[in-house]
N, C-alpha and C positions, 0 to 999 in steps of 0.2 A: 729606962728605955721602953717606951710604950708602941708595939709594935702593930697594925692591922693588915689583916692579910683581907683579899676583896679578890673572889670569882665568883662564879656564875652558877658552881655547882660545889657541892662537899660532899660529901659521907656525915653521917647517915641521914643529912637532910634530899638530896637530890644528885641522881647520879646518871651520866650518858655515856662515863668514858675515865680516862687515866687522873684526868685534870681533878675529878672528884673525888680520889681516894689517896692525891697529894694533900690540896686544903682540908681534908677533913681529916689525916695525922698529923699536919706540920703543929698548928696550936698546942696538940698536947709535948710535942716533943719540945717544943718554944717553952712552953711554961715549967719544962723540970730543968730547963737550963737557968731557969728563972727571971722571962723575958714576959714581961707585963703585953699578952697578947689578945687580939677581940680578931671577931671571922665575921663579913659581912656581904650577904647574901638577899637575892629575891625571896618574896615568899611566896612560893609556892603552892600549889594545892597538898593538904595534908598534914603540913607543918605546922605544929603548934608549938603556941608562944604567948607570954604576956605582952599586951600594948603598953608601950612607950612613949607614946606621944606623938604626934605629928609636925610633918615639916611642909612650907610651900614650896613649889620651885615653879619656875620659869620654862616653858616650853611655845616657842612661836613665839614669845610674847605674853602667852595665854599664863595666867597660874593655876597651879593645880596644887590638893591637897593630897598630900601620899603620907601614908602610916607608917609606923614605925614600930615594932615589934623585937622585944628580945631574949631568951632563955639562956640563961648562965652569961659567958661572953660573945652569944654569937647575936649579931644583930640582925634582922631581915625589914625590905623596904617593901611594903607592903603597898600595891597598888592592884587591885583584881582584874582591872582591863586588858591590864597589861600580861601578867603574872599567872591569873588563875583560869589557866589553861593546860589542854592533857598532855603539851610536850613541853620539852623546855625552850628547844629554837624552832620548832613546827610540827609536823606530821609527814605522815610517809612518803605523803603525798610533796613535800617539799616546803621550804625558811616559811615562818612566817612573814609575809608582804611587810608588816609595819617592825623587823626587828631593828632599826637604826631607830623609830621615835621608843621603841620598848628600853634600850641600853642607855638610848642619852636621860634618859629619865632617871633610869638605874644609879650612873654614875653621876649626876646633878646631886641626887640625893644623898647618896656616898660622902661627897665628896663637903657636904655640907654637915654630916655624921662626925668627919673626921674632924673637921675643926671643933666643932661643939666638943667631941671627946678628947681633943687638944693631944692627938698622936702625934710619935716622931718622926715614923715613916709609914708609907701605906707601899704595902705590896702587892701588887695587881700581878692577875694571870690572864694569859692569854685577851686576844680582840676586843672582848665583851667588855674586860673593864681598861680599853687604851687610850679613853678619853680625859681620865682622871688625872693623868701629870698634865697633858694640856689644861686641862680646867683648874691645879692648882697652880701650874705656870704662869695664867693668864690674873691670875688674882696676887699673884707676888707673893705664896704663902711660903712660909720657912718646912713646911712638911718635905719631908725628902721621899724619892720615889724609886721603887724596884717593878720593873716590869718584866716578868716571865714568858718566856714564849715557848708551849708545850710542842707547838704542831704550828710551825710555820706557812705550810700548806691552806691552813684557814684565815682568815683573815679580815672579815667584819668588811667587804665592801661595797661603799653602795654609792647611787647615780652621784654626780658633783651639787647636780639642781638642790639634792636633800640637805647642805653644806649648810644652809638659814637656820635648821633645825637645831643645831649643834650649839648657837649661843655664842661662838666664839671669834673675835676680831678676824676680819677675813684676809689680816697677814697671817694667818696660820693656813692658809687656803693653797699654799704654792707647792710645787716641787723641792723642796728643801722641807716644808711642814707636812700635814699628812694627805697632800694632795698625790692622786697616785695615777699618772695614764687617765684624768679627767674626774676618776671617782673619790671618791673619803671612803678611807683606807682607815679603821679603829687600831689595828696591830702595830701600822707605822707611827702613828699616832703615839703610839707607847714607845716604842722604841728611841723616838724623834728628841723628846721629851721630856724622859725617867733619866734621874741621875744615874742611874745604873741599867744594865739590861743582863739578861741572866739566860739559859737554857737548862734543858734539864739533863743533858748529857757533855761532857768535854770535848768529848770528838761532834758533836751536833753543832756545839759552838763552831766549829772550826768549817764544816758541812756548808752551812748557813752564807756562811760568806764567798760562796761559789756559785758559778753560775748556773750548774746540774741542781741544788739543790736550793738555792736563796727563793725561788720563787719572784725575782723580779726586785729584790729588797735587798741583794747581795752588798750592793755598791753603798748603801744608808747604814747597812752592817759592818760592812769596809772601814765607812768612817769614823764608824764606833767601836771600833774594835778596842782599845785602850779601860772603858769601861763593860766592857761585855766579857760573862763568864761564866762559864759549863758547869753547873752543879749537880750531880747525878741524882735521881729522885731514889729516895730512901724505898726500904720494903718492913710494912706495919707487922711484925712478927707477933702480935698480939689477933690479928685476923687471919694470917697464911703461917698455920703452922702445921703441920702430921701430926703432932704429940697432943694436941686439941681441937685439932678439927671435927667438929663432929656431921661433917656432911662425907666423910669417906668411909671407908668400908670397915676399918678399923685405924686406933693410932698405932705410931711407929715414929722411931727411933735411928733405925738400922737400918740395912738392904734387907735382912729376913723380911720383917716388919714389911716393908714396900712392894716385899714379890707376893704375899696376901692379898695386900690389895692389888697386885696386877692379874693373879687366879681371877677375882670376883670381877674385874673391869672385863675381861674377856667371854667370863660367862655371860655378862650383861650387856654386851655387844653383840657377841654370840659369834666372836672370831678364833682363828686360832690361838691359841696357849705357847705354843711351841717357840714361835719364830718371835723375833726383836720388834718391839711393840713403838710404831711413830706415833706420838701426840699433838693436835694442833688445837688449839682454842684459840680464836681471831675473827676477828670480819671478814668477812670472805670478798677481798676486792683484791684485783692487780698491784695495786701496793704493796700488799701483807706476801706477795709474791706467789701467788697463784696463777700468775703465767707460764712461769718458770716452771710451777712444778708440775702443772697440770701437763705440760708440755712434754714431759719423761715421766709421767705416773707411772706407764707399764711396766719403765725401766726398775721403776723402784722395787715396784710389787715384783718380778724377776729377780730383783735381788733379793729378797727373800723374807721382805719388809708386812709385816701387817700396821695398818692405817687405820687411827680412829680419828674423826676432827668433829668439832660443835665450833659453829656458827652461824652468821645471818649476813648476805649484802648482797653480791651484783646476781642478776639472775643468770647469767650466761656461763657464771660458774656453780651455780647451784644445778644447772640440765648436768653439766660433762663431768662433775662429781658423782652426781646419782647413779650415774650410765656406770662408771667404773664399781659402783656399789655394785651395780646388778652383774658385772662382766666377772669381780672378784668379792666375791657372796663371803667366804668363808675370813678373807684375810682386811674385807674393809668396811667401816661401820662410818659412815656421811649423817652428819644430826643437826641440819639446816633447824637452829630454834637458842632461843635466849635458856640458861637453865645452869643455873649454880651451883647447884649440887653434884650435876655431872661434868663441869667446870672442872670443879676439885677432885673427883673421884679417875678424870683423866690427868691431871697434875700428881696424882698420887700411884695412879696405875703404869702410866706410859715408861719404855724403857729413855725413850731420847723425846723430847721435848723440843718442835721442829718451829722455827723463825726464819723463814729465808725472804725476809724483807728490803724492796727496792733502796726503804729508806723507812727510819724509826727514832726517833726522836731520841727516847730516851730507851724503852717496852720494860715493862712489866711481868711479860710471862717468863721471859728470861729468868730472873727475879725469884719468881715466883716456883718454876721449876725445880730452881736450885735449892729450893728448901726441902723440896717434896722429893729429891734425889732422883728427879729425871734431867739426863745427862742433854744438855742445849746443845742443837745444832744450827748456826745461824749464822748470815750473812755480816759480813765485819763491817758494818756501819752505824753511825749515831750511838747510841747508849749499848746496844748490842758488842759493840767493839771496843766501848769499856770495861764491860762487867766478865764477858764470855774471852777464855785464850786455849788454843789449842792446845789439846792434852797429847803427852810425849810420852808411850807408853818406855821408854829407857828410863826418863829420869819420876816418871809421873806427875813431873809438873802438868800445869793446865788444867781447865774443868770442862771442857768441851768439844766441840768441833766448827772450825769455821772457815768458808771459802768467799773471796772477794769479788770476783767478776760473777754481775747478774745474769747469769743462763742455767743453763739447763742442766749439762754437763761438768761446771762448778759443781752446782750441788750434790750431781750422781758421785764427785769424787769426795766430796766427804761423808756422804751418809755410804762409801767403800770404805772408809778409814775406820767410821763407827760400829760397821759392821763386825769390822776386823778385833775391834772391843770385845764386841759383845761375846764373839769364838771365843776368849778367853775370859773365864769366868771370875779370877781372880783380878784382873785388869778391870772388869764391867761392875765388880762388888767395888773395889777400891774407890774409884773412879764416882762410881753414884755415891758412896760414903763422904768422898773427899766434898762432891757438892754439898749435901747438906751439911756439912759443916761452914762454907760458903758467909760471910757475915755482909749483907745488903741493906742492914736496919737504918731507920733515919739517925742513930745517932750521930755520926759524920758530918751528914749532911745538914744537920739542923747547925753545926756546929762553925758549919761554913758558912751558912746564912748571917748567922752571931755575927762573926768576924767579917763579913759586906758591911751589915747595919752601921756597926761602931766606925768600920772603915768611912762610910758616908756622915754619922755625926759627928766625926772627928775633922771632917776635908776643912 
């Protein structure tokens, strides 16, 4: 079984987000199952590689020569017009203008990789690559296709006029293909198309197909429900671990171990020590639930909460954040900026590790917390509400805290329950222990991939 996975971005070649620290563990976990795997990528600026060879393809009509480069099994489709640029989909300033002729190039060339390397199935993620079951459908290839949808919310789409671009019979042009409310729609595109469709969470699966959360694509999901399926994204315990991280204060094991590193997080904030320590690492948008909480901050800090958070995004929450910096100097530390080492040194410090997200695909910090034995307080949706279940200080099942309705006063009631943890020191020791213990590795989940694939080469 020779399988290719194809996004936009991996680890440690290019990274902007969750989608690049999926592709760039799934290969290794694919390969000790011993699934004949290759990972195929733009190249990027900085990424080296031996050339390969070159391919033409077809765009407008026009041909173009695009390179072909590749180190170990990962391949990259080297074209520099395109590619060697300082972001990956633009600048601050906003998409790049030409990203529909950048991807259909992408995925021409792909899709022309794949046949030459005579794979069984190509696994695409997310928008950027959801033109590649179209382009192997339209050619009648026996390649079989999995399309991943990380963040349904994004979705590759652009004017209908740009539709000549794409190369492809224009009965794929309709409302049943990936014509979307006039535009070409890359996501639906994937979905439309792939013998299978997949998510990265179970309950996301389920999300997707509703009309709060489909994005417009609910009823294309509806009708695919039968081959659509929720796979939770693994957590690389070879990168998120306490016992070898070496960007925290020290490793650890245990609760001892972690209240070290919470002394050191607080002197280097420079908040209090005393009180129950909130964590958030996120983008700072109305999504990630900075409505909500910005809306009862006082209430928080009143109970008796100290707040540390690092991130970067809407500026309207980066003023009302600062102000509460300045209003509560001593119990809150605001750190508007990208920075990894204080990523993890808050993953490793924080008592509760706080997610009160609108909506979340699959998240990662959840995840990621649970190793580092900061106890998750988050919103029961998408992957959130698979991984995180309320903890019952009677029986001590559960590893967390979580409330359903997005407001304000939801969340005041459970960061009251977490609270109520923390007064008890053997409840808040157990509790943070019971998480790292917590097992979220891809093993599972690569395992469930397995069992799709063979499912698909067997139909």
């Amino acid at each position: 079984m020779k399988i290719a996975l194809i996004a936009s971005e991996a680890v440690p070649f290019a990274k902007t987000g969750g989608l690049a620290d999926v592709a760039g563990a799934l290969p290794r976990y694919f390969q000790a199952l011993g699934i004949d795997t290759s990972l195929y990528l733009p190249k990027y600026p900085g990424i080296t590689a031996d050339p390969a060879g070159e391919i033409e393809i077809k765009m407008a009509g026009n041909p173009l020569k695009v390179g072909i480069y590749r180190r170990d099994n990962t391949y990259f489709i080297d074209y520099p017009a395109y590619f060697d640029r300082p972001g990956l989909y633009g600048t601050p300033a906003g998409d790049y203008p030409d990203n529909l002729d950048r991807f259909v190039l992408y995925n021409r060339a792909v899709v022309q990789m794949l046949v030459r390397n005579q794979v069984d199935i190509a696994h695409c993620h997310d928008w950027q690559t959801g033109l590649i079951p179209a382009f192997l459908r339209q050619e009648n290839s026996p390649i079989k296709t999995v399309f991943t949808i990380h963040n349904l919310g994004y979705q590759g789409r652009f004017p209908g006029s740009e539709f000549a671009k794409l190369g492809l019979d224009p009965k794929y042009f309709t409302p049943e293909g990936l014509e979307f409310y006039g535009d070409v729609n890359f996501l639906k595109s994937g979905i439309v198309y792939s013998d299978a469709v997949t998510t990265v969470s179970e309950n996301y699966a389920r999300e997707i197909q509703t009309a709060e959360l489909g994005f417009g694509l609910e009823g294309i999901l509806g009708r695919r429900r039968a081959d659509l399926y929720g796979i939770i994204n693994g957590l690389d315990y070879e990168v998120w671990n306490p016992v070898s991280d070496p960007a925290i204060y020290r490793p650890y094991d245990d609760y001892p171990g972690k209240m070290i590193n919470k002394l050191e997080l607080v002197r280097e904030c420079n908040i209090d020590r005393e009180k129950p320590l909130l964590g958030m690492v996120s983008r700072v948008a109305g999504q990630k639930g900075f409505d909500i909480l910005t809306e009862v901050f006082d209430d928080v800090i009143r109970m008796g909460f100290c707040f540390v958070l690092l991130g970067y995004g809407e500026e309207a929450y980066h003023a009302r954040l600062k102000e509460f910096e300045s209003i509560y100097a001593t119990q809150v530390s605001i750190n508007l900026k990208f920075d990894d080492r204080l990523a993890r040194r808050i993953y490793a410090g924080s008592d509760f590790f706080l997610m009160p997200s609108r909506y979340e695909p699959c998240g990662l910090g959840q995840l990621i917390s649970l190793k580092y034995g900061s106890i998750p307080i988050v919103r029961k949706t998408g992957g959130l509400a698979d991984t995180v279940r309320e903890f019952n200080p009677a029986t001590l099942d559960g590893n967390g805290f979580c409330f359903e309705e997005y407001s304000g006063p939801a969340l005041l009631q459970s960061l009251d329950r977490a609270n109520a943890v923390y007064q008890r020191p053997d409840w808040r020791q157990a509790l943070a222990e019971k998480c790292m213990r917590c097992d979220y590795s891809w093993n599972q989940s690569a395992i469930k991939y397995r069992d799709l694939y063979l499912k698909l080469l067997n139909r």
